[in-house]
MIMARLUM-637241 format. One line per field, with one value per residue (C-alpha): x, z, y; residue in one letter; residue number from 1. Coordinates in nm, 2 decimals. Example, Ala and Ser with C-alpha at 12.3 -4.5 7.8 and 13.67 -1.06 7.14 Angstrom:
<atoms>
u <- 1.23_1.37
w <- 0.78_0.71
v <- -0.45_-0.11
res <- a_s
n <- 1_2
</atoms>
This chain:
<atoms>
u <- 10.47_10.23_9.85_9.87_9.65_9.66_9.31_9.55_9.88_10.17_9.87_9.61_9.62_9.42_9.52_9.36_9.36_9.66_9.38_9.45_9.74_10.02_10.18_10.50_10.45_10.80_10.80_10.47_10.67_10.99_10.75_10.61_10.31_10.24_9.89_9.68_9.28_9.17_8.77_8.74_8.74_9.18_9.20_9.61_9.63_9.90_9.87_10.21_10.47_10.31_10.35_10.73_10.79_10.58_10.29_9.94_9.69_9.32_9.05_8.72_8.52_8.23_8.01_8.22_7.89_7.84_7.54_7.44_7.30_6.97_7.12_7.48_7.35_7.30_7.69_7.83_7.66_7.78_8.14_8.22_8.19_8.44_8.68_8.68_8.73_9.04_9.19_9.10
w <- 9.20_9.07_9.11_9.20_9.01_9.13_9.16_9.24_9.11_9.40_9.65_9.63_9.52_9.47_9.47_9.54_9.89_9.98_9.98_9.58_9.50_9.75_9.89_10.04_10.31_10.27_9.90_9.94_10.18_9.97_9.69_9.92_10.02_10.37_10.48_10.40_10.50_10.37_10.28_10.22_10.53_10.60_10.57_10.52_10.64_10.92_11.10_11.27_10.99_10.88_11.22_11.19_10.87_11.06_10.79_10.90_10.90_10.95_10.87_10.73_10.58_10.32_10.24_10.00_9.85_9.49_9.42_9.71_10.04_10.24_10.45_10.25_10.15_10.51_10.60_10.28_10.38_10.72_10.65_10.35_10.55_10.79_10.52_10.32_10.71_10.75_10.36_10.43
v <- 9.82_9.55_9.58_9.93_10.18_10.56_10.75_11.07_11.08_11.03_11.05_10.82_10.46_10.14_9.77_9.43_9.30_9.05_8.76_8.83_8.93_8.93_9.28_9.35_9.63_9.70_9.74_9.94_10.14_10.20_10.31_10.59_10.46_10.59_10.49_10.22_10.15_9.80_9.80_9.44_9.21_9.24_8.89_8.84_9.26_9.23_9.60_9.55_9.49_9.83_9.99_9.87_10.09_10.40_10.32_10.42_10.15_10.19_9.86_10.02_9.70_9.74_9.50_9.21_9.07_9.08_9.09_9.31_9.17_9.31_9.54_9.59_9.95_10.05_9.91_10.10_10.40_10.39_10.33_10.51_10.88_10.70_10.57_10.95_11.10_10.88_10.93_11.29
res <- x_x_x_x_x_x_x_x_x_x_x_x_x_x_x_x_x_x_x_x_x_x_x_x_x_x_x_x_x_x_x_x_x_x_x_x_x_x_x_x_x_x_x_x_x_x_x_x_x_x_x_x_x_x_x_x_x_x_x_x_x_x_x_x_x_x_x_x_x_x_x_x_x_x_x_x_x_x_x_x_x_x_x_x_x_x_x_x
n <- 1_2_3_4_5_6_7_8_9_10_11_12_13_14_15_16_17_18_19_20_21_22_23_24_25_26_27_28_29_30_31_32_33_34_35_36_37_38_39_40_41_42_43_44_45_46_47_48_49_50_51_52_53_54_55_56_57_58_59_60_61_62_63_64_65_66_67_68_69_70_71_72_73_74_75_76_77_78_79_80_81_82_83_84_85_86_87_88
</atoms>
């Protein structure tokens, strides 16, 4: 699979959003991946083609800004405990 980096091996994995680099859900699927949370803003994310395949799906966005905006550390903080929860 292109773009796709593994923080655990065969369990957890990175990639770029599909406002990037493309991503098939189906390929994504056929390679095993069974659940995916986007953290950027989902933009060209289509929950239901993963629904289809029985892929989990969950939308946790963190701030995009770079560098960081007033109030970007509060978001973060708030919706990283929610992301790990949901990986967890």
């Amino acid at each position: 699979m292109k773009h796709v980096f593994w923080l655990q091996p065969g369990c957890i994995a990175g990639r770029c959003g599909p406002n990037l680099e493309p991503w098939d859900p189906v390929e994504l699927y056929a390679h095993g991946i069974g659940a995916v949370i986007s953290v950027n803003n989902a933009e060209r994310v289509y929950p239901e083609e993963f629904s289809a395949l029985g892929v989990r799906y969950k939308h946790v966005p963190l701030s995009d800004a770079a560098p960081p905006r007033p109030g970007d550390l509060e978001l973060n903080l708030k919706q990283l405990p929610l992301a790990y929860e949901w990986v967890d």
